[in-house]
PDB file of N, CA, C and O in Angstrom, chain B, residues numbered from 101:
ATOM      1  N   UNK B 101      42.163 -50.101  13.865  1.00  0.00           N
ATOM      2  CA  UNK B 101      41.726 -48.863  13.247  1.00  0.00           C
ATOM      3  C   UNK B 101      40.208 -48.910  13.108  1.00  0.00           C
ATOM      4  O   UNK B 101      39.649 -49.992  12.928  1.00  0.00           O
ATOM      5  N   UNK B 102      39.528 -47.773  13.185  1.00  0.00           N
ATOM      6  CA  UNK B 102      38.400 -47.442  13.032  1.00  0.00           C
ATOM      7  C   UNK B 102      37.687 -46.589  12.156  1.00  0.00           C
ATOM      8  O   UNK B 102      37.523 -45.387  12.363  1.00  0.00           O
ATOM      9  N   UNK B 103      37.235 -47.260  11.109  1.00  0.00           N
ATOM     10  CA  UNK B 103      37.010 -45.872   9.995  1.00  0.00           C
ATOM     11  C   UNK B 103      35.003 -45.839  10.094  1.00  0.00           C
ATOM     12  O   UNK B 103      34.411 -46.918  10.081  1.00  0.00           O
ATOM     13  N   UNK B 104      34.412 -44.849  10.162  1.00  0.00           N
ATOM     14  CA  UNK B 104      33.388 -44.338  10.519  1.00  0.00           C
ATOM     15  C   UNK B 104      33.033 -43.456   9.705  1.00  0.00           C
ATOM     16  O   UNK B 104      33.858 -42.634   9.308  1.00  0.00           O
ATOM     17  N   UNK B 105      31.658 -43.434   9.256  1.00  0.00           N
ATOM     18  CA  UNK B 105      31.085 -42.458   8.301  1.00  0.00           C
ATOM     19  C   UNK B 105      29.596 -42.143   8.709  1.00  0.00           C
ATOM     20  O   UNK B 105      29.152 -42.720   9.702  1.00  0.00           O
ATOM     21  N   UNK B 106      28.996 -41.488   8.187  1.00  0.00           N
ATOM     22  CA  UNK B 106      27.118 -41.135   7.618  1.00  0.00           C
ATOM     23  C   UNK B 106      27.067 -41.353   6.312  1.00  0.00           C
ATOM     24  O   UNK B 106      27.851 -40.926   5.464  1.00  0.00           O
ATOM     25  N   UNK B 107      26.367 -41.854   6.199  1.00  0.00           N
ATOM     26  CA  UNK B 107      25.657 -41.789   4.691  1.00  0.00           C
ATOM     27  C   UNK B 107      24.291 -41.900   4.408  1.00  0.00           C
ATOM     28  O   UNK B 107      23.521 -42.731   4.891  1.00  0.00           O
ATOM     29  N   UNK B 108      24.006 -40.931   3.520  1.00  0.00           N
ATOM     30  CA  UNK B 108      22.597 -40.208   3.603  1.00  0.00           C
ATOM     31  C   UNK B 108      22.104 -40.905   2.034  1.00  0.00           C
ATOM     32  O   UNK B 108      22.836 -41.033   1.053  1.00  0.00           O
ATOM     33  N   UNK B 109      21.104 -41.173   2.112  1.00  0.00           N
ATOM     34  CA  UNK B 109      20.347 -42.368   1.343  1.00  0.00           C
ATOM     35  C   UNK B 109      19.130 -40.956   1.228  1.00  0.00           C
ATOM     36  O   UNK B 109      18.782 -40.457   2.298  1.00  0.00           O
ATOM     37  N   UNK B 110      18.499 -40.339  -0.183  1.00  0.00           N
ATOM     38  CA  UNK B 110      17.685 -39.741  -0.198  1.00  0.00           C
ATOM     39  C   UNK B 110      16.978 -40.511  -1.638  1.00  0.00           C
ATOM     40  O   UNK B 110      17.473 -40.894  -2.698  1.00  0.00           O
ATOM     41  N   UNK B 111      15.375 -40.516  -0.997  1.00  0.00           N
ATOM     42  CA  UNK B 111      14.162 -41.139  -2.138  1.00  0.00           C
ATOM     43  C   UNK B 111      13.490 -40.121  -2.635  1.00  0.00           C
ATOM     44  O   UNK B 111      12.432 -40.092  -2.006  1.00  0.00           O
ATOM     45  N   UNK B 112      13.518 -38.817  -3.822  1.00  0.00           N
ATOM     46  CA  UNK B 112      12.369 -38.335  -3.597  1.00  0.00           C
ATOM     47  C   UNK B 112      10.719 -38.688  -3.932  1.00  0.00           C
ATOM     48  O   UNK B 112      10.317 -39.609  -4.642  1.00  0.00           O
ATOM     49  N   UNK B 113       9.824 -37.591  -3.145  1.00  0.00           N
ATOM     50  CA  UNK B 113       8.718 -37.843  -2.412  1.00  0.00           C
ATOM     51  C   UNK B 113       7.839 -37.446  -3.479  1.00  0.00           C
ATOM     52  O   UNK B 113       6.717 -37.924  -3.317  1.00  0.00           O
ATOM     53  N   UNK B 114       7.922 -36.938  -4.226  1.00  0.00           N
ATOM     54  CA  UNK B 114       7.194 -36.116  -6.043  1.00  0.00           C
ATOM     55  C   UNK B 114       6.278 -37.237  -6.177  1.00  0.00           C
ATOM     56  O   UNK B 114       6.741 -38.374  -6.265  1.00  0.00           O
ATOM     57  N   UNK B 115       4.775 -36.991  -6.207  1.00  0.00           N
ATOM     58  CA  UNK B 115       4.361 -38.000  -7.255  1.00  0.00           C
ATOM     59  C   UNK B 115       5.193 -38.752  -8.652  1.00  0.00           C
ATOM     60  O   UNK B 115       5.395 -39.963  -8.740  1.00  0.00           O
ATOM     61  N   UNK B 116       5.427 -38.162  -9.241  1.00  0.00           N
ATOM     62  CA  UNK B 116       6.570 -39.245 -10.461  1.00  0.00           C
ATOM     63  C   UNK B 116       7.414 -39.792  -9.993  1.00  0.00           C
ATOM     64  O   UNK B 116       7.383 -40.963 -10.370  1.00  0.00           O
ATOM     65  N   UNK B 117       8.522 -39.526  -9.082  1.00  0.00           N
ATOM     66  CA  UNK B 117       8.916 -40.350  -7.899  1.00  0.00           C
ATOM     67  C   UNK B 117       8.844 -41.703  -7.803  1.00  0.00           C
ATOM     68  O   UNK B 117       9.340 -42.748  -8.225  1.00  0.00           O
ATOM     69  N   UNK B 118       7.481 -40.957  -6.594  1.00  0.00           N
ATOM     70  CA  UNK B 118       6.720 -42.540  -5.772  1.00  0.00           C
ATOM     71  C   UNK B 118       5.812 -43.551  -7.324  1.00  0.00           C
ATOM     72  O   UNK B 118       4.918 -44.397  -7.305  1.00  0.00           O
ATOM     73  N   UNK B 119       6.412 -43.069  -8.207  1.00  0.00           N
ATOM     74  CA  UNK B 119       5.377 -43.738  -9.587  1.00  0.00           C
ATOM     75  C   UNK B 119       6.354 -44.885  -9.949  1.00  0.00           C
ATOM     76  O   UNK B 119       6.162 -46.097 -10.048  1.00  0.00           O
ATOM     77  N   UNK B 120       7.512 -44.089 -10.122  1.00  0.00           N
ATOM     78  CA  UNK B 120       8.580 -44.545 -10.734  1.00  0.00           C
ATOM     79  C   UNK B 120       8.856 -46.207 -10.278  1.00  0.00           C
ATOM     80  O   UNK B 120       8.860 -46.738  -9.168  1.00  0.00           O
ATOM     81  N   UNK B 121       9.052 -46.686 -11.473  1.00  0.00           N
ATOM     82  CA  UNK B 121       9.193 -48.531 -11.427  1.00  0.00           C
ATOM     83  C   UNK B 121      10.332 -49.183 -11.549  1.00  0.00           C
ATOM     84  O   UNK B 121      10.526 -50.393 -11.429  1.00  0.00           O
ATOM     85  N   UNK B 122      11.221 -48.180 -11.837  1.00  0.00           N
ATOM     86  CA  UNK B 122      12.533 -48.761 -12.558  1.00  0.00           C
ATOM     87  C   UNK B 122      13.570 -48.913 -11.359  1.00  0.00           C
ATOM     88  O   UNK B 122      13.223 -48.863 -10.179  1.00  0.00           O
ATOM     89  N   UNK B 123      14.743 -49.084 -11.743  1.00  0.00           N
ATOM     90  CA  UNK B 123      16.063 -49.197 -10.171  1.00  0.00           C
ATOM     91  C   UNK B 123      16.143 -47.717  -9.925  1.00  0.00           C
ATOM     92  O   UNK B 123      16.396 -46.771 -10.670  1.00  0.00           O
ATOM     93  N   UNK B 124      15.796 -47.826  -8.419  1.00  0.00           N
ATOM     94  CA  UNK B 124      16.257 -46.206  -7.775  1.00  0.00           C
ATOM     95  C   UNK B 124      17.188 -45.558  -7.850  1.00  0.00           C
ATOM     96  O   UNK B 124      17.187 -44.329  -7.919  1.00  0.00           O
ATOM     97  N   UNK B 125      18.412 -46.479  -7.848  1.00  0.00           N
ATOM     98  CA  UNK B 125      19.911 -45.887  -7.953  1.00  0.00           C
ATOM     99  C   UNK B 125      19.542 -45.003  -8.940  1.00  0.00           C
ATOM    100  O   UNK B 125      19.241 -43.922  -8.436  1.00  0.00           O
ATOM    101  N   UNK B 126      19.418 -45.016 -10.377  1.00  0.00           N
ATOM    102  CA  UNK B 126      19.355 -44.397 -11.344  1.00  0.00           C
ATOM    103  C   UNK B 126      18.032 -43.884 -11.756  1.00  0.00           C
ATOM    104  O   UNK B 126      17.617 -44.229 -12.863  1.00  0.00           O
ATOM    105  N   UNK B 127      17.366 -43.165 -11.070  1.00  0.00           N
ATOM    106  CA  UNK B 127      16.492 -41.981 -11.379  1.00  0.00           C
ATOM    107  C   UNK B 127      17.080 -40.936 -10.263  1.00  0.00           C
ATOM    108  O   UNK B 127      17.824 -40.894  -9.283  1.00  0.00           O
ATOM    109  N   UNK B 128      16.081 -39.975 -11.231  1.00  0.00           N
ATOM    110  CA  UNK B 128      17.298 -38.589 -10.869  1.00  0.00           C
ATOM    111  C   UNK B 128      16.449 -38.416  -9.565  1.00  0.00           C
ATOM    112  O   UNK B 128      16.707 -37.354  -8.997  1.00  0.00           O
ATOM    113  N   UNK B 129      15.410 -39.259  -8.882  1.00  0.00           N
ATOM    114  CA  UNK B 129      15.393 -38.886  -7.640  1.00  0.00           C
ATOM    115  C   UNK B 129      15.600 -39.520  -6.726  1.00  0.00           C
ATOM    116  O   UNK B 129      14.666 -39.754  -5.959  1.00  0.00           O
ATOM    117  N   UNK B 130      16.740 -39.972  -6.498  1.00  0.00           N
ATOM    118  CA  UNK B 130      17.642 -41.050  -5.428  1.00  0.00           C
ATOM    119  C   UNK B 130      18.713 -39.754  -5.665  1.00  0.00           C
ATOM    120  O   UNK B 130      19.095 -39.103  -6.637  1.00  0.00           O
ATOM    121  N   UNK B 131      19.035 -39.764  -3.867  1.00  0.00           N
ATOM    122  CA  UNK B 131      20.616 -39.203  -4.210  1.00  0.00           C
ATOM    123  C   UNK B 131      21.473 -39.801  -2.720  1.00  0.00           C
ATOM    124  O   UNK B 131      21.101 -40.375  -1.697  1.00  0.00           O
ATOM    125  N   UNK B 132      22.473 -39.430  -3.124  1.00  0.00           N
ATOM    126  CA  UNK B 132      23.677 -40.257  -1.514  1.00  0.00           C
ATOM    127  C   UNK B 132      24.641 -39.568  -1.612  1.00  0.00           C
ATOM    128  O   UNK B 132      25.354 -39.291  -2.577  1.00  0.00           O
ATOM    129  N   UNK B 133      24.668 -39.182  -0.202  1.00  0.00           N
ATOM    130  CA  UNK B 133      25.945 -38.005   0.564  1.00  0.00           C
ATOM    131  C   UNK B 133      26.151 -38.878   1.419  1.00  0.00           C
ATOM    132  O   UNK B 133      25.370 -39.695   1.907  1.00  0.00           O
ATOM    133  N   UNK B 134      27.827 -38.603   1.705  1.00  0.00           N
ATOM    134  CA  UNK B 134      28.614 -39.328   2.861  1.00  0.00           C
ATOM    135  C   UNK B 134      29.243 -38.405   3.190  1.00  0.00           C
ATOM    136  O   UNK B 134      29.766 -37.659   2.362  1.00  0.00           O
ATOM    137  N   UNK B 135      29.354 -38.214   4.641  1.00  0.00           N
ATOM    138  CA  UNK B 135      30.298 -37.377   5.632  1.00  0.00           C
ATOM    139  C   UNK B 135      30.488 -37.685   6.809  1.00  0.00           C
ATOM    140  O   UNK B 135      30.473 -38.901   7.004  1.00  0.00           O
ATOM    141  N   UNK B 136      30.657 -37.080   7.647  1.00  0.00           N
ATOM    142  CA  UNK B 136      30.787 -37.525   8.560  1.00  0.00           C
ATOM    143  C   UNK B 136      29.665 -37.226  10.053  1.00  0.00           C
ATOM    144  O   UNK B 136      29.841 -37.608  11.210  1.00  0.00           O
ATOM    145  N   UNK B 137      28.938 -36.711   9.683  1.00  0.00           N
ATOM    146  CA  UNK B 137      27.586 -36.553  10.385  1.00  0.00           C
ATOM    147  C   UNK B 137      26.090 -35.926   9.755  1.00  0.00           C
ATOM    148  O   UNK B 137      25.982 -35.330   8.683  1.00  0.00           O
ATOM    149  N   UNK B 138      25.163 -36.179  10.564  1.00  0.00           N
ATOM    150  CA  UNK B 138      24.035 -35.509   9.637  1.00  0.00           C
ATOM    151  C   UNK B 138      24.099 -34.284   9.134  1.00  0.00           C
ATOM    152  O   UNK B 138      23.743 -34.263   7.956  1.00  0.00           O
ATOM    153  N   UNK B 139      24.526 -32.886   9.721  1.00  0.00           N
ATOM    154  CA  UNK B 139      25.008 -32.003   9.488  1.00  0.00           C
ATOM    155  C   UNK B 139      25.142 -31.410   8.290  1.00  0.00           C
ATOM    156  O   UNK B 139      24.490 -30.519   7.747  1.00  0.00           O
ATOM    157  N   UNK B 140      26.493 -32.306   7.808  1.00  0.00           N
ATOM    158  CA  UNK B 140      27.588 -32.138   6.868  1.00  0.00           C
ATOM    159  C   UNK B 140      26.466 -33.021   5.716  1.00  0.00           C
ATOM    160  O   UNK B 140      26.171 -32.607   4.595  1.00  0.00           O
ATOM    161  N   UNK B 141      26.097 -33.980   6.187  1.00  0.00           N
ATOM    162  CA  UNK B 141      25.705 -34.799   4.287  1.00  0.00           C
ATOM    163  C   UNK B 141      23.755 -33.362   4.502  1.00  0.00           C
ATOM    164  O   UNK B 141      22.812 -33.152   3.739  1.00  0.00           O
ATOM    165  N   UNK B 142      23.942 -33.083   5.229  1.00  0.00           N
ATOM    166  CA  UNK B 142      22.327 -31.953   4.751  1.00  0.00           C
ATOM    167  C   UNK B 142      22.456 -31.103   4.363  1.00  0.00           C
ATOM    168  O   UNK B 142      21.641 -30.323   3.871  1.00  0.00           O
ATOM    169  N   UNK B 143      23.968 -31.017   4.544  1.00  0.00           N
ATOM    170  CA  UNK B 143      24.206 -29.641   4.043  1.00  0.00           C
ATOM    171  C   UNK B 143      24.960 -30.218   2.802  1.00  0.00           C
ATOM    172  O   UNK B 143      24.620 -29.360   1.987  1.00  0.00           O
ATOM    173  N   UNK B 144      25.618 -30.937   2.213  1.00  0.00           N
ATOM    174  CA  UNK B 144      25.539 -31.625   0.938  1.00  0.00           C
ATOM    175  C   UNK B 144      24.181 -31.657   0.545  1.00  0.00           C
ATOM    176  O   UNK B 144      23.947 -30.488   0.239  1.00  0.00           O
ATOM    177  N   UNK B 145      23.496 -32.096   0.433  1.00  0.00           N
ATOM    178  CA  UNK B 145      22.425 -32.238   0.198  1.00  0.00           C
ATOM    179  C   UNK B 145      21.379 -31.176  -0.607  1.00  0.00           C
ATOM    180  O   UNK B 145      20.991 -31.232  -1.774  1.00  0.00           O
ATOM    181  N   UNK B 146      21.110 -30.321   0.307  1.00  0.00           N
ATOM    182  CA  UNK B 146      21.011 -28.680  -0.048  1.00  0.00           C
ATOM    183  C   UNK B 146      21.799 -28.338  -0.868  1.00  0.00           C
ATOM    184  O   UNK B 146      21.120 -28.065  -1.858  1.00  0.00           O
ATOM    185  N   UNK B 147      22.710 -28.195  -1.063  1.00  0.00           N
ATOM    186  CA  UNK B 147      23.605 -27.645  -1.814  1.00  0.00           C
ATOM    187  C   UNK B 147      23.614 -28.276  -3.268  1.00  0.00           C
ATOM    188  O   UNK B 147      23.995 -27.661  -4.264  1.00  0.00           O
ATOM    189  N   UNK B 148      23.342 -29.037  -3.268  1.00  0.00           N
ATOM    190  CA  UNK B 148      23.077 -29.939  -4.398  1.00  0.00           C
ATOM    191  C   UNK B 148      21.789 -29.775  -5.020  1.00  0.00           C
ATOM    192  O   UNK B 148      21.532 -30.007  -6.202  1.00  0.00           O
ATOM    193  N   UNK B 149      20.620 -29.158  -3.709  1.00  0.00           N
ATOM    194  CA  UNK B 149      19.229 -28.907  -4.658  1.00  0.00           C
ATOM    195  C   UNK B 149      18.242 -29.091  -4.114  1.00  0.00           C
ATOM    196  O   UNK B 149      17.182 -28.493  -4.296  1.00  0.00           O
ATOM    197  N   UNK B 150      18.576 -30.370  -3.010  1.00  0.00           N
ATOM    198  CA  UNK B 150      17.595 -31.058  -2.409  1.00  0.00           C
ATOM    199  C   UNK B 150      17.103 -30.060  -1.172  1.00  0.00           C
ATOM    200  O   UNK B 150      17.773 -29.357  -0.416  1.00  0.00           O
ATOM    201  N   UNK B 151      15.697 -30.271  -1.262  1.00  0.00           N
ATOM    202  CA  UNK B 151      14.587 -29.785  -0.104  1.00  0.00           C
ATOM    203  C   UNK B 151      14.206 -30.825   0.930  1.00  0.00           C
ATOM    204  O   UNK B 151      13.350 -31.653   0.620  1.00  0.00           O
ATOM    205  N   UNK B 152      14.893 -30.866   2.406  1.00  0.00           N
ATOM    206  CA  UNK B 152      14.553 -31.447   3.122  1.00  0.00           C
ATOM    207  C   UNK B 152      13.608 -30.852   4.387  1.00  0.00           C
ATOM    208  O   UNK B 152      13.797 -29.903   5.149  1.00  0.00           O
ATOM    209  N   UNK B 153      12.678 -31.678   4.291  1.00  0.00           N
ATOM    210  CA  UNK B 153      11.763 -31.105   5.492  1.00  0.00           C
ATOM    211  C   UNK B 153      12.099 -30.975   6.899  1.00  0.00           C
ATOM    212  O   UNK B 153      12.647 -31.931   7.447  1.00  0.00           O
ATOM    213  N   UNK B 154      11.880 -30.068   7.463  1.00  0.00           N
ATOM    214  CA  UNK B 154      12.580 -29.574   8.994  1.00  0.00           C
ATOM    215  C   UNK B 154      12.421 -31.188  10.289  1.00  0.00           C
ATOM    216  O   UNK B 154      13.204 -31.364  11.222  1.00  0.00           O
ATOM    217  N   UNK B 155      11.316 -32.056   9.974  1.00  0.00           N
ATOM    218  CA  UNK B 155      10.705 -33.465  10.343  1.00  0.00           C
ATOM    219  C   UNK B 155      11.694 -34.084  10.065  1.00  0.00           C
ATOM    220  O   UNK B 155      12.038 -34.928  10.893  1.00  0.00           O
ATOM    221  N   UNK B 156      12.420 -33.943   8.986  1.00  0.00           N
ATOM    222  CA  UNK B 156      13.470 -35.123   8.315  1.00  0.00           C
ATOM    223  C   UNK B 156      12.528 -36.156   7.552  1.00  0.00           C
ATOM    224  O   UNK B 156      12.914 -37.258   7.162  1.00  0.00           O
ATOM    225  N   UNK B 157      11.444 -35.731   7.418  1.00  0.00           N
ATOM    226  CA  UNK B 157      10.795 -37.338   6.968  1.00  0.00           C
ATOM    227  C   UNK B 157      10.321 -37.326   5.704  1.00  0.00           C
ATOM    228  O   UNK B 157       9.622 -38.205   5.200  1.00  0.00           O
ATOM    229  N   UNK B 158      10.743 -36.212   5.128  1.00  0.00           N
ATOM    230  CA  UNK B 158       9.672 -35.659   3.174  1.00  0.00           C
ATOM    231  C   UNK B 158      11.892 -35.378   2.872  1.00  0.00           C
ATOM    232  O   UNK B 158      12.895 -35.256   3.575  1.00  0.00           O
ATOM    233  N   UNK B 159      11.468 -35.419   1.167  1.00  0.00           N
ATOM    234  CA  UNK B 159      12.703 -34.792   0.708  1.00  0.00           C
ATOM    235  C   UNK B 159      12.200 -34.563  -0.909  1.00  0.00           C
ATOM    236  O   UNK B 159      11.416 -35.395  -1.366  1.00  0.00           O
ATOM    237  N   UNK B 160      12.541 -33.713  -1.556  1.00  0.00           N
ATOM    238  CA  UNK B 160      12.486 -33.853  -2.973  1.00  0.00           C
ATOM    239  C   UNK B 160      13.351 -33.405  -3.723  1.00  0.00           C
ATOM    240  O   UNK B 160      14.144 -32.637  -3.177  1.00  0.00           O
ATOM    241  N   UNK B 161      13.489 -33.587  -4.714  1.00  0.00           N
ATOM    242  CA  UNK B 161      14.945 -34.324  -5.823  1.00  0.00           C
ATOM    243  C   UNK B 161      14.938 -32.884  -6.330  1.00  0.00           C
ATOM    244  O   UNK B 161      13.807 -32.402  -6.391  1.00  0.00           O
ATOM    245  N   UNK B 162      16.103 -31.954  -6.770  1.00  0.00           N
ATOM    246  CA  UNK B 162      15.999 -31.082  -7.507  1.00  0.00           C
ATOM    247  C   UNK B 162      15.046 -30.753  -8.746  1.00  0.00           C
ATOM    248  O   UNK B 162      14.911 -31.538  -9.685  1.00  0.00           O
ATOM    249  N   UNK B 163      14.397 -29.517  -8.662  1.00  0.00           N
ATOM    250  CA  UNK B 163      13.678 -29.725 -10.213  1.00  0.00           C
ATOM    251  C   UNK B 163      12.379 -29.980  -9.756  1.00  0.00           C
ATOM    252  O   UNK B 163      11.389 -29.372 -10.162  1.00  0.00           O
ATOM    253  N   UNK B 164      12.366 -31.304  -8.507  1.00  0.00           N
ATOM    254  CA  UNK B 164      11.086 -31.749  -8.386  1.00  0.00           C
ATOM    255  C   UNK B 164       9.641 -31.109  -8.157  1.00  0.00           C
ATOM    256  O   UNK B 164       9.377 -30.026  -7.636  1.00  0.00           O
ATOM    257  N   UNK B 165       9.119 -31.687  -8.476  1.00  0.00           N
ATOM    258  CA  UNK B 165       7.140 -30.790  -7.497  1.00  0.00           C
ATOM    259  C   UNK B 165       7.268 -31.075  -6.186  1.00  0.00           C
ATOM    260  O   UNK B 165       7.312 -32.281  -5.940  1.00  0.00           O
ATOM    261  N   UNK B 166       7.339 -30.358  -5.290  1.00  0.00           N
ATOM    262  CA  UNK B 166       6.508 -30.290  -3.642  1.00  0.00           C
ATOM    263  C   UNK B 166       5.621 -30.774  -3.701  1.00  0.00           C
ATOM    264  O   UNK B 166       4.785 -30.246  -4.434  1.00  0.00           O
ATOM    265  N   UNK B 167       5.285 -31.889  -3.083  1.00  0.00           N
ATOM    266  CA  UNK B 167       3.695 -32.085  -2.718  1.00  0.00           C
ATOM    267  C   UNK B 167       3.461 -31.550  -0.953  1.00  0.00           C
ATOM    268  O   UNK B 167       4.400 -31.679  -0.166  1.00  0.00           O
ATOM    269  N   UNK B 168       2.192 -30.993  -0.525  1.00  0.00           N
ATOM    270  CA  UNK B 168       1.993 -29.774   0.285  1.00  0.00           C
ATOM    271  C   UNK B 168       1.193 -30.704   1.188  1.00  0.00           C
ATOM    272  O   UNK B 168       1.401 -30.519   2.387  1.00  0.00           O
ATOM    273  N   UNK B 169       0.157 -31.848   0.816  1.00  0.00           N
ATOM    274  CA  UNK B 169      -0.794 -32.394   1.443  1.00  0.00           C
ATOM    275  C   UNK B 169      -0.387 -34.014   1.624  1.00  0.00           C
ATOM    276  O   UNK B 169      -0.408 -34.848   0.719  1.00  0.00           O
ATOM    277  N   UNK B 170       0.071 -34.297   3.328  1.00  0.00           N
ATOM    278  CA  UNK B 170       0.516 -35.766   3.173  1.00  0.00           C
ATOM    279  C   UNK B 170      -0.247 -36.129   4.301  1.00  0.00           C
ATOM    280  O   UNK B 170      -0.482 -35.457   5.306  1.00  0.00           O
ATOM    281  N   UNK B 171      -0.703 -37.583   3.936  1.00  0.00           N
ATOM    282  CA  UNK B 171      -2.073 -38.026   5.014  1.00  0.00           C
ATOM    283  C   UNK B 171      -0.868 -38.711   6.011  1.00  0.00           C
ATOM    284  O   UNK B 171      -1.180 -39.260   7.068  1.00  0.00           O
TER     285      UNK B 171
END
């Protein structure tokens, strides 16, 4: 048998965020979707709050600040 998944590992990108010192699991800007392709956990994802950049490479946590300017 073969059991197979995605799972989507999100950091957000907010200055307070990238500040933050403590375990990631537990700040409210870590989040994790599992499905069964990218698709499905982005669209979890969204739905949940999260802003993912069209790049795939920025994300931010519900609630969060956008930052607009990345070197």
């Amino acid at each position: 048998m073969i059991a197979a998944n995605y799972t989507l590992h999100l950091y957000c990108d907010c200055d307070a965020c990238e500040a933050y010192q403590g375990e990631v699991e537990h700040h409210p800007g870590f989040g994790e979707y599992v499905g069964e392709n990218w698709s499905e956990v982005a669209k979890q994802a969204r739905n949940a709050g999260w802003r993912i950049s069209k790049d795939r490479t920025r994300c931010f946590a519900p609630g969060h600040k956008m930052k607009r300017n990345f070197e």
